[in-house]
C-alpha positions in Angstrom: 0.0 0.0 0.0 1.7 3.3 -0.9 1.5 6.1 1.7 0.2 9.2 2.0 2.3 12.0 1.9 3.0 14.6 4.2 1.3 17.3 2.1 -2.3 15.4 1.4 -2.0 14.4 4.9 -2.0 18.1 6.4 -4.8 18.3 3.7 -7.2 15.8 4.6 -6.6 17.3 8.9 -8.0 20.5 7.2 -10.5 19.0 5.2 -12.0 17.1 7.8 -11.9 20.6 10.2 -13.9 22.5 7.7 -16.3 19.8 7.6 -17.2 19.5 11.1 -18.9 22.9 10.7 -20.7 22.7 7.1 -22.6 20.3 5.8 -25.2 19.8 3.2 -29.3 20.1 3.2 -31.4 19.3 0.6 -32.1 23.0 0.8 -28.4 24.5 0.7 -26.8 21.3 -0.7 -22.4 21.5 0.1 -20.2 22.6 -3.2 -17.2 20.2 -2.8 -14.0 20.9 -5.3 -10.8 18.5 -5.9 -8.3 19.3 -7.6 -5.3 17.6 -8.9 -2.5 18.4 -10.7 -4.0 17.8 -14.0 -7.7 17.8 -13.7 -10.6 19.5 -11.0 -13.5 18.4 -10.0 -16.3 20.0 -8.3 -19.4 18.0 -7.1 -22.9 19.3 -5.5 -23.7 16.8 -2.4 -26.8 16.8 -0.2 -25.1 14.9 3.0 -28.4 14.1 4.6 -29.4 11.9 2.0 -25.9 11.4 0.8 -26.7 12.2 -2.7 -24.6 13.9 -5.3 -26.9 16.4 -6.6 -24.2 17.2 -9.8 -20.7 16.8 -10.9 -18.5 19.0 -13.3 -14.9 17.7 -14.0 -12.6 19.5 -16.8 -12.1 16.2 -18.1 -15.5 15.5 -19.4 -15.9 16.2 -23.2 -18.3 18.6 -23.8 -16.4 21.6 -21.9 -13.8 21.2 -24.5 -10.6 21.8 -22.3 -7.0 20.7 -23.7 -5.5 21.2 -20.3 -7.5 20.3 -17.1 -5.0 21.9 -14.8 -5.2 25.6 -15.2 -7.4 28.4 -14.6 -9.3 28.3 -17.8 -10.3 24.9 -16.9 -11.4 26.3 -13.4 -13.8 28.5 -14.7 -15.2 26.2 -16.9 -16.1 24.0 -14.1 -17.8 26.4 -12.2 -19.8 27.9 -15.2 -20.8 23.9 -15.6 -21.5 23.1 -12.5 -23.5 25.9 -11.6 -25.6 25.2 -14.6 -25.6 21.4 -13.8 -26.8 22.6 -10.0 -29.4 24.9 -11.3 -31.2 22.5 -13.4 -31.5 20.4 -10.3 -34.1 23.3 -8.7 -30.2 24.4 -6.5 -29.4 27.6 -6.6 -28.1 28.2 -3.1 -25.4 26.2 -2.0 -22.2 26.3 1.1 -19.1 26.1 -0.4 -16.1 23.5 0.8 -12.8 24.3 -0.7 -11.8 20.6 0.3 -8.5 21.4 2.5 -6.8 23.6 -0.5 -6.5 27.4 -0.3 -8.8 29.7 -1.9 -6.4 30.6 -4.4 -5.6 30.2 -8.1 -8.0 27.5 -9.4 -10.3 27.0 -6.3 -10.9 30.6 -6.3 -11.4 30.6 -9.9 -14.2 27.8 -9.8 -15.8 29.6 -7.2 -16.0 32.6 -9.2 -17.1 31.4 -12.0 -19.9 29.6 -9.9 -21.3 32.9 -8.7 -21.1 34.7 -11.9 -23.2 31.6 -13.9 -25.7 32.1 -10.8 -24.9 30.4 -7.6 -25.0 31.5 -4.2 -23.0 31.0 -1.7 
């Protein structure tokens, strides 16, 4: 089994702070983003039920991305998902940055989110 590092560990410590204080209803379902070093994903999760309401990932087709990893891809993301969430009757949501710093591409989905129409 490999190991976690150091870095993801210090990660998932955060992560699992933040989430001790949000958490998602079916009426102000959670935003959750990962990111990687080549792709990010960003998911719509009611935790009551423990449903995913919608998921965007610039590695699906239809956003047309030739490189998941940068801020382009970011905002495309968070223009689908937003969309994706909207469709679904969603349009307020809390918003969990998932351990990383809301910088660069985090910030960028997140943006991109509350331009296309989302609140948070």
């Amino acid at each position: 089994m490999i190991e976690p590092t150091p870095k993801n560990v210090r990660r998932r410590k955060r992560q699992q702070r933040a989430r001790r204080r949000l958490a998602g209803t079916p009426q102000r379902p959670r935003l959750c983003v990962f990111r990687s070093l080549k792709q990010i994903y960003a998911q719509v999760i009611d935790d009551e039920s423990g449903r995913t309401l919608a998921a965007a990932g610039s590695h699906e087709k239809q956003l047309g991305l030739a490189n998941g990893g940068n801020l382009a891809a970011a905002q495309a993301v968070g223009k689908a998902i937003a969309g994706k969430a909207q469709q679904q009757g969603v349009a307020t949501v809390v918003f969990d940055r998932g351990g990383y710093p809301y910088h660069g591409r985090v910030k960028a989905l997140a943006e991109a989110a509350r331009e296309a129409g989302l609140k948070f």
